[in-house]
Steps between C-alpha positions, in 0.01 A plus 500: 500500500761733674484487855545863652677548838295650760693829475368498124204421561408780781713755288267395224174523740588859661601631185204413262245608767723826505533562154076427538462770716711748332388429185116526656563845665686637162193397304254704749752789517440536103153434465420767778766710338315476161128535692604824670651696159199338340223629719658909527471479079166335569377786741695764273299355239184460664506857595545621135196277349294619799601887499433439101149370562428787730614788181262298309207512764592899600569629114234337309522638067804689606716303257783737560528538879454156545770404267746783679415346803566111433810656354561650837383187686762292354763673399533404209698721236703446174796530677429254762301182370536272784136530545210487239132466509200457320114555605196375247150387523376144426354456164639804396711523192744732631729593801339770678851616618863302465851631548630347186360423164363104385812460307761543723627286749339567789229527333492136379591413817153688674269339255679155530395447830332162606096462471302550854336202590185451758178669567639790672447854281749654727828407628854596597757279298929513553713354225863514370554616125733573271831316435825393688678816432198733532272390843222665573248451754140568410134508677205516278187617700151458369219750616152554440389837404165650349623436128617163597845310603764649524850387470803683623860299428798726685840320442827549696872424455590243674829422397684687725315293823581164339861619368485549900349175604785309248741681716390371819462148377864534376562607880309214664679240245812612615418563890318189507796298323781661734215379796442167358948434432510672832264260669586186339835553593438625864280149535756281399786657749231529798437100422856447455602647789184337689654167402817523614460358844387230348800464261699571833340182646587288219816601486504373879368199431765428255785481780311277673709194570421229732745643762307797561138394430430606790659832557358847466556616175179713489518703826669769393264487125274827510143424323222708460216422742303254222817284451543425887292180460701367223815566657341350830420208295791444392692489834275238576504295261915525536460476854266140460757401234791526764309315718456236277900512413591515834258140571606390194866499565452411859275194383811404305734503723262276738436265258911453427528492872258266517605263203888574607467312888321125365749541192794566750420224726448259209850594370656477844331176540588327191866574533540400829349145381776553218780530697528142627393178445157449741253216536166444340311695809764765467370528147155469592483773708682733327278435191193566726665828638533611167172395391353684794689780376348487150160490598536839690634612216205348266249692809646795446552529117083372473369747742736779282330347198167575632543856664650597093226380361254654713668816441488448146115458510401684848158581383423188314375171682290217377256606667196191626268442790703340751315344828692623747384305784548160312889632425594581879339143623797368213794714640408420839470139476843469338634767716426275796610146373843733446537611859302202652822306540664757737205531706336799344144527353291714314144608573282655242149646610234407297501697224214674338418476123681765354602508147733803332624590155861410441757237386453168719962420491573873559251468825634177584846637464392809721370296832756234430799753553328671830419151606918392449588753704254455781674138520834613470524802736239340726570240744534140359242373786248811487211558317392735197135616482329563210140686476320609225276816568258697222445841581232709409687746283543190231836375618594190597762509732771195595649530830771279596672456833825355612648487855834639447496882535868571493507767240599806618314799417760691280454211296140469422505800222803293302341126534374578108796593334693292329785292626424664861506262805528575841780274530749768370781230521330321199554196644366155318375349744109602505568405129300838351653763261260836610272445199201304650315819625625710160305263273244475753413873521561515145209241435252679727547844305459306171170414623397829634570421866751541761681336733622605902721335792482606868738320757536487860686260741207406693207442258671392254540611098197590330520518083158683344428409157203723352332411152199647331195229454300414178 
């Protein structure tokens, strides 16, 4: 099946509801054309039959005068035959008066004329008779008088009204063609030229390029007032798209930042090792340099692995009943054999029973991260709180608290992108690559929740993770 454009297929629409209506109103132009010529011969002729019946009434055995008369009534005359008559009585063998004689043709064509039906003695009857060439419009009247029914047929020429009425048809045929061409072609340039700002915006979004996603390339674009939406749409969507671009490409160069320092020092270190003969601890420790350097390498390339496949699937999670409660008591206990050592610790308030929908690693992953960086920005002897609150609203809500509280406060909006640390020297030395919170916020969305940070020097740094309960 051919699939029509949309220019088609309103062209087609407008124009066949067009050539409806024009054809509908050329129709009714003819038939009341035809119903008006129709009813003046029908009047014409009703006035004969009647002015007929009334000689018959007035001039009763006056054969004559009534026939002089009827004569006079309808004009008719051997030089003019466009109208003939005849008058007789039912049951009687003869006509009592006709204008032409049984054998002729309008003659046959009087006494040829259709049987009355129904009950009624008396009636009015209109009918068309005679042939193509020779029309004539006729009303037969029945009437009772004291001898009995009467019948009076008066007959017209017609032809000249429907020789008429073929002319106007050949008028609205021709009218109503030039309107329908006229139309049809009228639809298809107002659609056409109703499209064009739409072909205009294609045509911009065909120099698109990825250097100027972002630019304006509809400003100066005049729509009409229905396509402002799409057009509004679509700097939107470009505008989102640049975004994306823009993190994109600034993602990348993080992540060969990133990859470029451990690979660096690994190089650096290795061929310093190379350049002399050293002793077995010389070796040792420049193996375990480099082996530290790997494994920041293998930290960062896993937690990249994780943030592209959660943006592969970012609404999909395998989604379970996870108790909530019994996962913090896990983090926290391993949390504080970690930092135990240095002379931190970890308190947990006794969680309630709380149980939400979601996948048990990507949760575990979530509080893990926000609990790594409460022990790596914190102070190695302090202590991180952890409470566990359900509010009424159907949230269950994660708070956990760290003393350090050195983040400045132009920093708290960026603490989620990617590859952002306060540390703008990107030193090594905390060991984290600015991905921790990323993956973290990323995980709470994923699971319909959200995730917040507040910091001040004296309290402390506060990190807010909200999640909807089962």
């Amino acid at each position: 099946m051919i699939s029509l454009s949309l220019k088609w297929r309103v062209s087609l629409w407008v124009s066949t509801v067009l050539v409806a209506v024009i054809a509908t109103i050329c129709i009714v132009a003819y038939v009341e054309f035809e119903e008006f010529h129709l009813r003046n011969i029908d009047r014409t002729l009703s006035a004969m039959a009647n002015g007929i019946l009334a000689t018959l009434h007035d001039r009763k055995g006056e054969e004559q005068m009534i026939d002089k008369d009827i004569h006079a009534i309808t004009g008719t005359s051997a030089q003019d035959p466009s109208t003939f008559y005849r008058i007789w009585m039912d049951g009687a063998p003869a006509d009592l008066f006709a204008s032409d004689p049984p054998e002729s043709e309008h003659g046959r064509w009087l006494r040829g004329l259709p049987e009355q039906s129904g009950p009624m003695r008396e009636s009015l009857t209109f009918m068309n008779i005679g042939s193509q060439r020779s029309e004539y419009r006729a009303i037969w009247m029945r009437h009772k008088l004291d001898e009995g029914i009467v019948n009076i047929v008066v007959a017209s020429s017609s032809h000249y009204t429907y020789h008429e009425m073929r002319e106007f048809l050949k008028l609205l045929l021709i009218l109503g063609g030039s309107l329908i061409v006229g139309s049809v072609v009228a639809v298809m340039w107002s659609v056409r030229y109703s499209l064009h700002p739409i072909h205009k915006t294609a045509e911009r979004l065909h120099r698109i390029s990825r250097p100027n996603v972002g630019s304006a390339l509809f400003d100066d674009l005049k729509v009409p007032e229905e396509l402002h939406p799409f057009v509004g749409a679509l700097r939107d969507m470009l505008g989102r798209l640049d975004k994306v671009l823009q993190q994109q490409k600034q993602f990348t160069c993080d992540a060969a930042h990133e990859l470029r320092t451990p690979l660096a020092v690994v190089k650096s270190t290795l061929q310093a090792t190379q350049m002399h003969e050293r002793d077995a601890n010389e070796y040792r420790r420049a193996i375990a340099d480099a082996l530290k350097d790997v494994a920041r390498m293998e930290h960062l390339i896993e937690q990249l692995l994780v943030l592209a496949r959660m943006d592969e699937n970012s609404e999909h999670i395998a989604a379970a009943e996870v108790q909530l409660d019994v996962l913090l008591r896990e983090l926290a206990e391993a949390c504080d054999q970690r930092i135990g050592r240095s002379g931190g610790k970890v308190i947990l308030e006794e969680p309630p029973v709380t149980t939400v929908q979601g996948d048990l690693d990507e949760l575990a992953r979530l509080f893990s991260n926000v609990l790594d960086n409460a022990v790596r920005y914190g102070p190695s002897d302090g202590t991180i709180s952890i409470a566990l609150k359900c509010k009424p609203d159907s949230c269950a809500t994660v708070c956990i608290h760290d003393e350090g509280g050195n983040i400045p406060p132009e920093a708290l909006p960026h603490l989620f992108d990617r590859f952002y640390r306060v540390d703008h020297s990107r030193s090594s030395s905390t060991g984290g690559v600015g991905l921790g919170l990323a993956i973290a916020r990323e995980i709470a969305r994923r699971h319909n929740g959200d995730i917040s940070i507040t910091s001040e020097p004296g309290s402390g740094t506060l990190v807010c993770i909200r999640l909807p309960r089962t």
